[in-house]
C-alpha positions as CSV (number, residue, x, y, z in Angstrom):
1,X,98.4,62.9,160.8
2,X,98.9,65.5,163.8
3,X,96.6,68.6,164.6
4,X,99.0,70.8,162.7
5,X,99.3,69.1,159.1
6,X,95.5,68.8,158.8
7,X,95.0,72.5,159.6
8,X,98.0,72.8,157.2
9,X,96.5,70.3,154.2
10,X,92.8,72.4,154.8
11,X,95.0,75.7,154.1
12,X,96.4,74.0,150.8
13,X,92.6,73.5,149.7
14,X,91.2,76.3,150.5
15,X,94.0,78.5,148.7
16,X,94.1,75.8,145.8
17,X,89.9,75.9,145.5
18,X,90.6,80.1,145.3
19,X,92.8,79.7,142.8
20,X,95.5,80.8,144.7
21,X,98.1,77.9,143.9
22,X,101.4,79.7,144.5
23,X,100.1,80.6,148.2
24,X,99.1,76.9,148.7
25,X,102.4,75.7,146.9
26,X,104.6,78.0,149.8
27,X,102.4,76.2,152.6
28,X,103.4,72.8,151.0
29,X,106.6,73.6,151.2
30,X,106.8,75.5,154.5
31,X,105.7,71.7,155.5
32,X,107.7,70.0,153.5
33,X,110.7,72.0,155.7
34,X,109.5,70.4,158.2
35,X,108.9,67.1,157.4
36,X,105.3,66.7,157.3
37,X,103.0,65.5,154.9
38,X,100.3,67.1,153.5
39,X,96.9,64.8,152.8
40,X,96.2,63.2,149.7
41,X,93.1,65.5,148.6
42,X,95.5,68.7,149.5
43,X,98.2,66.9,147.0
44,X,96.0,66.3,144.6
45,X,94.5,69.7,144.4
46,X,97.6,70.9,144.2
47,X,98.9,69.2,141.3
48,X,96.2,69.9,139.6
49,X,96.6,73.4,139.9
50,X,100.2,73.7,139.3
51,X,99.6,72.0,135.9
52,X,97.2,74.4,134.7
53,X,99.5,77.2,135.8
54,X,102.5,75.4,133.7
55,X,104.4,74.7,136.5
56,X,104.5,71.0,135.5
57,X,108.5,70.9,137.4
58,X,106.7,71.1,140.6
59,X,103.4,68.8,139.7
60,X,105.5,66.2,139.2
61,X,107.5,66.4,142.3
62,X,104.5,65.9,144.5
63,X,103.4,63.4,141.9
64,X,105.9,61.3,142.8
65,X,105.5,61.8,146.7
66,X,101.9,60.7,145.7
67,X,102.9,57.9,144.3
68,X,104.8,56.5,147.2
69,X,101.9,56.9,149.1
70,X,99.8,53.8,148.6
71,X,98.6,51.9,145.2
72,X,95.2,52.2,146.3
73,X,95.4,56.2,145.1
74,X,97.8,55.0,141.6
75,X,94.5,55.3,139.4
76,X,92.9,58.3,141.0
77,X,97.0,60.4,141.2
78,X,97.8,59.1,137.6
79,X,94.2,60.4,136.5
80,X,94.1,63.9,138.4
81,X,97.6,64.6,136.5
82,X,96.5,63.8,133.6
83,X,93.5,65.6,133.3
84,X,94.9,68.8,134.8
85,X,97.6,68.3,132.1
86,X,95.5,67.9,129.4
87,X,93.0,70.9,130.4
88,X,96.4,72.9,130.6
89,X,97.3,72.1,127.5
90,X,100.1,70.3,128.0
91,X,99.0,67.4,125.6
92,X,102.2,65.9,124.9
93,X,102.9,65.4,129.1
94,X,99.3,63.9,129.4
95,X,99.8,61.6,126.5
96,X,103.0,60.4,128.3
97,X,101.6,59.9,131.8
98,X,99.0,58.1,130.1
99,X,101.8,55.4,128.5
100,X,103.3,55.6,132.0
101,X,100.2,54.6,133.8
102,X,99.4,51.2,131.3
103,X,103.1,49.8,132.0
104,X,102.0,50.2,135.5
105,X,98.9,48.1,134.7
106,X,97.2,51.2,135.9
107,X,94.1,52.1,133.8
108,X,92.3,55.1,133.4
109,X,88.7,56.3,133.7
110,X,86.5,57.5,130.5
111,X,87.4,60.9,131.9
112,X,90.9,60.8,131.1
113,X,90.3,60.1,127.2
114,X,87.5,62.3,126.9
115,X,90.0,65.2,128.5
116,X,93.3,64.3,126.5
117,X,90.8,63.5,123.0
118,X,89.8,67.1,123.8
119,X,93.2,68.7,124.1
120,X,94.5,67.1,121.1
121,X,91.4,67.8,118.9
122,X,91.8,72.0,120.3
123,X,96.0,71.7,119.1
124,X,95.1,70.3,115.9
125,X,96.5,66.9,117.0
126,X,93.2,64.8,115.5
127,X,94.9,61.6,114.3
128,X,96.1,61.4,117.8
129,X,93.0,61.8,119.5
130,X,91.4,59.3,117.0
131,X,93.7,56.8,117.9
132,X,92.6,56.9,121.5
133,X,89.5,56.4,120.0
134,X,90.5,53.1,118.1
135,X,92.3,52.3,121.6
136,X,89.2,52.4,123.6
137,X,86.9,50.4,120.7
138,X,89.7,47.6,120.4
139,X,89.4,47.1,124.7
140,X,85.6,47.0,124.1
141,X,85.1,50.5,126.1
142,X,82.4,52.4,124.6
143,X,84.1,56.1,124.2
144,X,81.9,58.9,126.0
145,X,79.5,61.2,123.5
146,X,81.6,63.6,124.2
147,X,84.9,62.2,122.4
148,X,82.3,61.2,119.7
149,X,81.7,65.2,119.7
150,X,85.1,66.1,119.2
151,X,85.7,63.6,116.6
152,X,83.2,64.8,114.8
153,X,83.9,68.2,114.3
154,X,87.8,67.6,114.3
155,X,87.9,65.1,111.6
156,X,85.0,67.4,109.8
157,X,88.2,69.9,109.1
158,X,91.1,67.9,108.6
159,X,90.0,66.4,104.7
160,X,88.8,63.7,106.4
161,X,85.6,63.7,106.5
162,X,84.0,60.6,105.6
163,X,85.2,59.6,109.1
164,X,83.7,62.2,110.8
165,X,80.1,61.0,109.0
166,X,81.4,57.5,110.0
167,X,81.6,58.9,114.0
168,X,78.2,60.9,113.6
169,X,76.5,57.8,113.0
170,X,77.5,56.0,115.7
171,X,76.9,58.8,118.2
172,X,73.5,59.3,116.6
173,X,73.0,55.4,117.6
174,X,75.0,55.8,121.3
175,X,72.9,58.6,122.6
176,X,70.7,59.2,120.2
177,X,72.4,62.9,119.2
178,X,71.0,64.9,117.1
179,X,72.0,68.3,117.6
180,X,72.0,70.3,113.7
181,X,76.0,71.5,115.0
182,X,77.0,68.3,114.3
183,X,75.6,67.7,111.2
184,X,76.7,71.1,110.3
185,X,80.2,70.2,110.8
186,X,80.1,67.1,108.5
187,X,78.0,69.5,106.0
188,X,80.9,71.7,106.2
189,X,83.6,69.0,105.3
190,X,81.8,68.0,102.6
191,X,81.3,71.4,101.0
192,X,85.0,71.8,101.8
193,X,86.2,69.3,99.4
194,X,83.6,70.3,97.0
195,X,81.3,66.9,97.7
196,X,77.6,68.4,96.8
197,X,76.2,65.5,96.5
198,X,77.1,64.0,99.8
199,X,76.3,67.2,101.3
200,X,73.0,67.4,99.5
201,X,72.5,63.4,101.0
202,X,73.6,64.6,104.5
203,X,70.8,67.6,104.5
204,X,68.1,65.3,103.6
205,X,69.1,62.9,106.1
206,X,68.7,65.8,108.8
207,X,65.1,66.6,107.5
208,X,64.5,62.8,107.6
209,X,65.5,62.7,111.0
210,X,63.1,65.9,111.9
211,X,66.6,68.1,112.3
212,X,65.8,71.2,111.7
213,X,68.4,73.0,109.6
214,X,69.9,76.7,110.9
215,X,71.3,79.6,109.5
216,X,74.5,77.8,109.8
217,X,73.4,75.0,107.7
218,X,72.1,77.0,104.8
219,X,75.4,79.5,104.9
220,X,77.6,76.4,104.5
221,X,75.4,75.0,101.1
222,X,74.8,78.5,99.8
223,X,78.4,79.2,100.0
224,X,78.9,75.5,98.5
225,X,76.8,75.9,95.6
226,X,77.6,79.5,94.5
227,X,81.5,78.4,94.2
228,X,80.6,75.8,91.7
229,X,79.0,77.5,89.5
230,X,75.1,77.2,90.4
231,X,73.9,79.9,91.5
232,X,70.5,79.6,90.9
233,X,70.5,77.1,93.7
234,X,72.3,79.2,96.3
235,X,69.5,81.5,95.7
236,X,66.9,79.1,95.6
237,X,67.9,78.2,99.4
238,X,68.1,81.7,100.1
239,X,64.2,82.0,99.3
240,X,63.5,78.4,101.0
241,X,65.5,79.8,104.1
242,X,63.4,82.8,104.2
243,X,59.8,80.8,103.6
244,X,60.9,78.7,106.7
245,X,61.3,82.0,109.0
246,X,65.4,81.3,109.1
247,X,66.9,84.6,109.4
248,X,69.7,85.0,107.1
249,X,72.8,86.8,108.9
250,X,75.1,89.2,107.8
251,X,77.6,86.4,106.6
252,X,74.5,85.3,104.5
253,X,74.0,88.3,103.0
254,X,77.9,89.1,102.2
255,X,78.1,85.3,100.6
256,X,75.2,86.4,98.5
257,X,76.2,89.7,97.8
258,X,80.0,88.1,96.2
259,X,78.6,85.5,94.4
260,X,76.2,88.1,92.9
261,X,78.8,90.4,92.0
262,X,81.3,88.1,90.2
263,X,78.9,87.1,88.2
264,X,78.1,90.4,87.7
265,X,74.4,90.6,88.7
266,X,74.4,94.2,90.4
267,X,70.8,94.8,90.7
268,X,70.8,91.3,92.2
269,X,73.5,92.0,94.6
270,X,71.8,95.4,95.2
271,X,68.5,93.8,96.0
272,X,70.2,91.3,98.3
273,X,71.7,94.1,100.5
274,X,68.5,96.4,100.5
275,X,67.6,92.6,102.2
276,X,69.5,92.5,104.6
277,X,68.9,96.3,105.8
278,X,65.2,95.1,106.1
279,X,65.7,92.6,108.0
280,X,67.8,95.6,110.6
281,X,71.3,93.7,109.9
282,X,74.1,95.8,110.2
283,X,76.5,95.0,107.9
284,X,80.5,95.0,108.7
285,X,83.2,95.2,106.8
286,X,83.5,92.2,105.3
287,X,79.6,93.0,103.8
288,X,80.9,96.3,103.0
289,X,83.8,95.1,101.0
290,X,82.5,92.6,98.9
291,X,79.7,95.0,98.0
292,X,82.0,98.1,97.0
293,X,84.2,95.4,94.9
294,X,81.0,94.4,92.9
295,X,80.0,98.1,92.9
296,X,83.3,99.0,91.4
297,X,84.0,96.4,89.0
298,X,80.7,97.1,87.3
299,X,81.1,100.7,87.4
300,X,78.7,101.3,89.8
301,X,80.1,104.4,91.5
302,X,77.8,107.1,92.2
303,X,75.7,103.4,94.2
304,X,79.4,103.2,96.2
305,X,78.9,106.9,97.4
306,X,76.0,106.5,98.5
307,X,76.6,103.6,100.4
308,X,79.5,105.1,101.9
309,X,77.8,108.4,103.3
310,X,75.2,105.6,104.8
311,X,78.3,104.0,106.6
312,X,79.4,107.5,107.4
313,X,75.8,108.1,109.1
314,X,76.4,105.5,111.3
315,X,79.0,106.0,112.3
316,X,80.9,103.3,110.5
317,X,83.9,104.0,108.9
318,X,86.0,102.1,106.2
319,X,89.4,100.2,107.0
320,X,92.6,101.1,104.5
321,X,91.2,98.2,102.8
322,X,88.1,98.9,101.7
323,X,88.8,102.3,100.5
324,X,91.6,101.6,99.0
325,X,89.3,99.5,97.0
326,X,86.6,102.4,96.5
327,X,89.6,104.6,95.1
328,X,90.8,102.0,92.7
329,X,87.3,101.6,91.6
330,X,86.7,105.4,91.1
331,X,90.0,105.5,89.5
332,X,89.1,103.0,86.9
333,X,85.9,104.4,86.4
334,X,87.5,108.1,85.5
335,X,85.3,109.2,88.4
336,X,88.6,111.4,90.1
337,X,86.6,114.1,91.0
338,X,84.4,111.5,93.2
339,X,87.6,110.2,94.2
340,X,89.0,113.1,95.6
341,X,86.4,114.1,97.0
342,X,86.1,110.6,99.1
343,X,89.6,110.6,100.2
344,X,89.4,114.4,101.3
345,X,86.0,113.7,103.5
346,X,87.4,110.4,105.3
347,X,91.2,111.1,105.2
348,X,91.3,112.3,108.9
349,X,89.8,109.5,110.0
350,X,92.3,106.7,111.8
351,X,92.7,103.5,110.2
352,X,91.4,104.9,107.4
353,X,94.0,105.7,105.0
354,X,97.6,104.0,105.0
355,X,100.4,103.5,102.3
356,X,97.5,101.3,99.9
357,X,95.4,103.8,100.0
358,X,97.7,106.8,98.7
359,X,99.1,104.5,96.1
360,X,95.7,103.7,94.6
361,X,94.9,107.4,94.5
362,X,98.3,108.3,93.2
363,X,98.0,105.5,90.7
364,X,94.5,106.2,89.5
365,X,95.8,110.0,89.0
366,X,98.6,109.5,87.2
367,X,97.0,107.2,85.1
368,X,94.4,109.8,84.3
369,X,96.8,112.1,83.6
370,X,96.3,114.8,86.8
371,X,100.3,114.2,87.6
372,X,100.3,117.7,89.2
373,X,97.8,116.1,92.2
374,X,99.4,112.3,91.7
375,X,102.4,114.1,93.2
376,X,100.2,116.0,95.5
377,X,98.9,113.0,97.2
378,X,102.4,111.5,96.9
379,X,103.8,114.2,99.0
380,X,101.1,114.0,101.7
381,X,101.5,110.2,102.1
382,X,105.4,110.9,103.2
383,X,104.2,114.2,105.0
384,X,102.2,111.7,107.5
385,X,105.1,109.9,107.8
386,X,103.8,107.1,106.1
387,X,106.6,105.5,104.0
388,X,106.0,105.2,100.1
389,X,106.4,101.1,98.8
390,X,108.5,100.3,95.1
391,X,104.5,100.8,93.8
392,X,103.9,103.9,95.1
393,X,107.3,105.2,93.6
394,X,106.9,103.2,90.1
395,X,103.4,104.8,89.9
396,X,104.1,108.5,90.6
397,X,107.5,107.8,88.2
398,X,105.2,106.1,85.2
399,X,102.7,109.7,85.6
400,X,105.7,111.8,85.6
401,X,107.9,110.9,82.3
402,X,104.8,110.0,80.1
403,X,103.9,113.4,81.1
404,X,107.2,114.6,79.5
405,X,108.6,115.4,83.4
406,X,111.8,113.2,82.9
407,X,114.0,114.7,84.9
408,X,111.5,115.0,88.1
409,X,111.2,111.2,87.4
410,X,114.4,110.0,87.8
411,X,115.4,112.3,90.3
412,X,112.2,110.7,92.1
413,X,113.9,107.0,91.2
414,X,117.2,108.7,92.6
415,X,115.5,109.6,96.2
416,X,113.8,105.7,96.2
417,X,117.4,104.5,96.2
418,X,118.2,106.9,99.3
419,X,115.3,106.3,101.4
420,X,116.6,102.0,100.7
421,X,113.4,101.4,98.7
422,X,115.0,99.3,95.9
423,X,113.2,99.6,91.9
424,X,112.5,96.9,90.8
425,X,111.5,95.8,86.8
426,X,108.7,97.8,86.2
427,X,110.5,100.9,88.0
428,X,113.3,100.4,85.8
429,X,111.0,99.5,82.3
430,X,109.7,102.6,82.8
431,X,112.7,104.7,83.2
432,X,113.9,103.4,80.0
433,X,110.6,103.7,77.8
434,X,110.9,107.5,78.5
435,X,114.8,107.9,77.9
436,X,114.9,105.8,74.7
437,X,111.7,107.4,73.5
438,X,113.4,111.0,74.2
439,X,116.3,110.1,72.4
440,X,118.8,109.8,75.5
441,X,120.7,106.3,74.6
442,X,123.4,107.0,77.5
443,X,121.0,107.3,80.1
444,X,118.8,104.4,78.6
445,X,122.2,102.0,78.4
446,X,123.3,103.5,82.0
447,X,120.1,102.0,83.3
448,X,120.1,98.3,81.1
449,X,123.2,97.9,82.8
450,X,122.5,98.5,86.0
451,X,119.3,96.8,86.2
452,X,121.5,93.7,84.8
453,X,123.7,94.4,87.4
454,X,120.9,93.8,90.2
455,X,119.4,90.7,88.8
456,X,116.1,92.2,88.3
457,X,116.3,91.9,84.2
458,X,116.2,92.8,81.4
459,X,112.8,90.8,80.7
460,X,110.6,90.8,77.8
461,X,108.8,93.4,79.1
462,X,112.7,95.7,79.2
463,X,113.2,95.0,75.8
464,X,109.5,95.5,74.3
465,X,109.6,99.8,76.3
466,X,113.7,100.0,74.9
467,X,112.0,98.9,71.3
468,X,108.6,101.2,71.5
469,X,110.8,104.1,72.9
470,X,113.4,104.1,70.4
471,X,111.0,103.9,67.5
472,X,108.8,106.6,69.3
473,X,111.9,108.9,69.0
474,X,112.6,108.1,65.5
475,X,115.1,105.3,66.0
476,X,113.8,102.7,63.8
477,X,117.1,101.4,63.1
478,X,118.1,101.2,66.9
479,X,114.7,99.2,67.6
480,X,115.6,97.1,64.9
481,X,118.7,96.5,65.9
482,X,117.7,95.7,69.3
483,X,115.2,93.2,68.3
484,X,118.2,91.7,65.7
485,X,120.4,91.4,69.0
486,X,117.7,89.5,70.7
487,X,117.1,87.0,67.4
488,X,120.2,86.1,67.4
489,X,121.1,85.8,71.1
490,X,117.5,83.3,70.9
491,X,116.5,84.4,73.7
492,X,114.1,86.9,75.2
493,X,111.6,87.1,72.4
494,X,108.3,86.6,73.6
495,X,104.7,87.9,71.8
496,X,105.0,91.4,73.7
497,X,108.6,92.3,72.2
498,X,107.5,91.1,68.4
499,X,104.1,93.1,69.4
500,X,106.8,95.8,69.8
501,X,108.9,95.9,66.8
502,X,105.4,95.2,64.4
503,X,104.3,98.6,65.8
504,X,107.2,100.2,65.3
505,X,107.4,99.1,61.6
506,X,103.7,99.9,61.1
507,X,104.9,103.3,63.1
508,X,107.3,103.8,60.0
509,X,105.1,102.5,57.5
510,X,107.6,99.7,56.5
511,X,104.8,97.4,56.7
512,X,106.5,94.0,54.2
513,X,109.0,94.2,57.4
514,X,105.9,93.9,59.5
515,X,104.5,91.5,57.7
516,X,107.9,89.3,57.6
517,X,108.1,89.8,61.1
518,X,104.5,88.0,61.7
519,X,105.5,85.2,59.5
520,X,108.4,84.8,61.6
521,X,107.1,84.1,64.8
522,X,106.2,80.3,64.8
523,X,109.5,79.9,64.2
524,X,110.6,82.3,66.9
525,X,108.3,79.9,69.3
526,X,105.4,82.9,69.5
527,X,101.8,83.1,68.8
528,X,100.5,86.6,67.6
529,X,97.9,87.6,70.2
530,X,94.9,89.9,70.0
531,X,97.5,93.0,69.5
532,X,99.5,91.6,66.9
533,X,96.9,90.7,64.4
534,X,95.1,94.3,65.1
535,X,98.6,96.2,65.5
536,X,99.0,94.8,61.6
537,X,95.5,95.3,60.0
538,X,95.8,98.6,61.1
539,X,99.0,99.2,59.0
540,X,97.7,97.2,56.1
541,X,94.6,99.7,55.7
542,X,96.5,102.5,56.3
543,X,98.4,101.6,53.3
544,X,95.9,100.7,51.6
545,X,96.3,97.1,51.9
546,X,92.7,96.7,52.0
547,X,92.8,92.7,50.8
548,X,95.8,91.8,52.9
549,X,94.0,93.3,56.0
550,X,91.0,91.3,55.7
551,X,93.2,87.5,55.2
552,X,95.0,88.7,58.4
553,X,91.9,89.5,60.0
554,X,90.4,85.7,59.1
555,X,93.3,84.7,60.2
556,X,92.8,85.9,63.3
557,X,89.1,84.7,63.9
558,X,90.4,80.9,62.9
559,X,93.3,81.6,65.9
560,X,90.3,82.4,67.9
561,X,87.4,79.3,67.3
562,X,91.2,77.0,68.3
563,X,91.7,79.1,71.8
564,X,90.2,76.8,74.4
565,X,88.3,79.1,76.6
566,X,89.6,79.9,80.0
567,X,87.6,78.0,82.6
């Protein structure tokens, strides 16, 4: 090799070992130009580094020019490739470069498989990496810890993880591993598929072996055991964890806090964040979320405040999320003033408040009966240039005609066509509750047919507000007839439209047709609910019915002691 070409091949290494491939590429081919030959190191870095850049075209051009060059270098050109393939990501290259290199009768060092096994496990390619795996034990290789590793936590994830135990052992006897990660991962596989047992077996076997369980460990088996139902356990290993000077972390304490909360244990859940504030753990919003959601489901509001002027002290904030969760809680909770208030302190804060946010306020409002400030908020959502959703719409429309303000309603409904926000069932059912209960059977038919007309309806639910409307207005006969239509069309009668037209006999005091009516519904393939059996006792003892009531109402406890209970 003359003078020049080894100054030449020094300049590709020293611009490859900078990083600086596409300079060392031009020199290549600036020699190339002129016929000379770079050396094999130079070519190899270079490959190398044009395969991590993606520029796999080019790395195998020179490939092949390394290739010619001798079959002493086959093993060491077909391995560089393949491991600057692999640690590019190119796994599906590597894997074929590997297949290349055996019909060569070429083999390949441990560090090939443990670089390809890697690449395949980080693309979610696991079965593929396992069978190198099974490749290397059939030849009698033994595979390097490091595929072990791999395999291990791969197979962990993929619902397969009595292999991964399978792998763990035999690491455990190669090289003696015992790192708690692993053993975490398998822990994690087996809580995955709901295994306690075997996860309960694995944690002994780690305290057997003198592994000393982490925070990590006792996350994965709290979280285990407080989704199947025992939480007394998940708590008991939150105390052990504490006795053994493990410091829970915050996804501890927000695992802890959930479980608490559905099963409605506030002052648990309570006491397990005044925890974690001892123990100076900031919580984030995950912590924060699955707090307010127990806090709000149990009515705890005034709690919620609080906790969120102690976010607003430190300068944490709530996402749309979790206030939009605060305001449906305070809505529920007929705490609007609270509400309000909320929304008016933290409004002008960004990422705060988006379309979710104004709908759960406009909702809760409306629902309370404040329609004035339902369309208050309404307005400012669209003012902010926020764009209202077919919920927000249906929920200011609901507030506005059971409020008596039909003609604001519709013309509301009329704009949500304009701006190409489509109603949907619930924005139509609505619409024609309010008409047919003000007596407006034009405008109630007008919209029947076109919700017909855009395959959104009518359902049950259609027909149960047409019934309750009409009869609300007076129009017994109408309801009646409606419900006729339905019978003999069999089709459409569910327990929420025979609810409907019980009520509105009750409503008229032609109770016998009520009681008909009830008989009727076995053979109209329904089962009175809750509703229907209260809905009728409370016509019966308004007429005076006093005995009737009382067989209805046993008949509705022996309905109840059949229900299997929801699990």
């Amino acid at each position: 090799m003359s003078k020049d070409s080894l100054q030449e091949s020094s300049l590709i290494r020293s611009f490859c070992q900078q990083g600086k491939i596409d300079e060392a590429y031009r020199v290549f081919l600036e020699m190339k130009a002129k016929d000379k030959v770079a050396s094999l190191n130079a070519l190899m870095l270079l490959v190398s580094g044009l395969a991590r850049l993606g520029q796999l075209e080019n790395a195998f051009h020179i490939f092949v020019q390394l290739k010619g060059m001798g079959g002493y270098y086959k093993r060491t050109i077909y391995s560089g490739l393949i491991v600057a393939l692999s640690r590019a990501g190119h796994y599906e290259e590597a894997s074929d470069l590997l297949q290349q290199a055996k019909r060569h009768g070429v083999g390949s060092p441990m560090s090939v498989f443990k670089a390809l096994v890697q690449t395949l496990v980080k693309s979610g390619h696991s079965k593929a990496a396992y069978e190198l795996y099974v490749e290397l034990k059939s030849k009698n290789r033994v595979p390097d810890a490091a595929i072990l590793d791999d395999l291990v936590f791969a197979w962990s994830q993929s619902g397969e993880v009595d292999v991964a135990y399978n792998l763990l052992q035999e690491l455990i006897l190669q090289s003696g591993a015992l790192r708690p990660s692993l053993f975490n991962a398998v822990l994690k596989g087996y809580a995955m598929e709901g295994r306690s047992v075997d996860a309960v077996k694995l944690f002994k076997e780690m305290e057997s072996k003198n592994i000393e369980p982490n925070v990590i460990t006792y996350n994965t088996l709290i979280d285990m055991f407080g989704k199947s139902g025992n939480l007394p356990e998940a708590l008991r290993l939150y105390d052990t964890m504490k006795k053994r000077d493990i410091s829970p972390s915050v996804i501890t304490f927000s695992t802890l806090i959930n479980l608490l909360g559905r099963a409605n244990l506030i002052d648990e859940a309570y006491e397990v964040w005044t925890d974690m504030r001892n123990y100076g753990i900031k919580p984030n919003l995950i912590t924060y979320n699955t707090l307010f959601k127990a806090l709000g489901r149990s009515g705890h509001i005034d709690a919620a405040t609080y906790i969120v002027e102690q976010m607003a002290e430190e300068g944490v904030y709530p996402d749309s999320y979790t206030f939009s969760i605060l305001v449906h809680s305070l809505g529920k909770a007929n705490k609007l003033a609270a509400a309000k208030s909320l929304f008016d302190k933290i409004k002008s804060k960004p990422g705060v408040v988006d379309v979710v946010t104004y709908t759960s306020l406009v909702s809760a409002m409306g629902k309370s009966g404040f329609v004035d400030e339902a369309e208050q908020y309404f307005c400012e959502m669209k003012e902010r240039g926020l764009t209202p959703t077919v919920v927000a719409y249906s929920s200011l429309i609901d507030a506005l005609t059971k409020s008596g303000k039909l003609e604001e309603g519709y013309a509301y409904f009329e704009e949500m066509e304009s701006t190409g926000c489509t109603p949907n069932a619930v924005t139509f059912n609505t619409l024609i509750h309010a008409f047919a209960k003000a007596g407006l059977p034009d405008l109630t038919n007008k919209l029947m047919k076109e919700m017909e007309a855009r395959g959104c309806g009518p359902d049950p639910y259609t027909y149960s507000s047409l019934i309750d409307g009409l009869s609300k207005s007076g129009s017994i006969d109408a309801a009646v007839k409606v419900f006729n239509e339905l019978k003999s069309l069999g089709a459409g009668l569910t327990v929420v439209v025979c609810n409907s037209i019980i009520s509105a006999y009750v409503r008229a005091n032609r109770i016998d047709d009520a009681l008909e009516c009830f008989n009727e519904m076995p053979q109209l393939g329904c089962s009175p609910d809750d509703w229907t059996y209260r809905s009728l006792c409370f016509g019966l003892k308004q007429a005076g019915r006093i005995q009737e009531a009382w067989k209805i109402e046993q008949l509705q406890q022996l309905s109840a002691s059949k229900r299997i209970p929801f699990i």
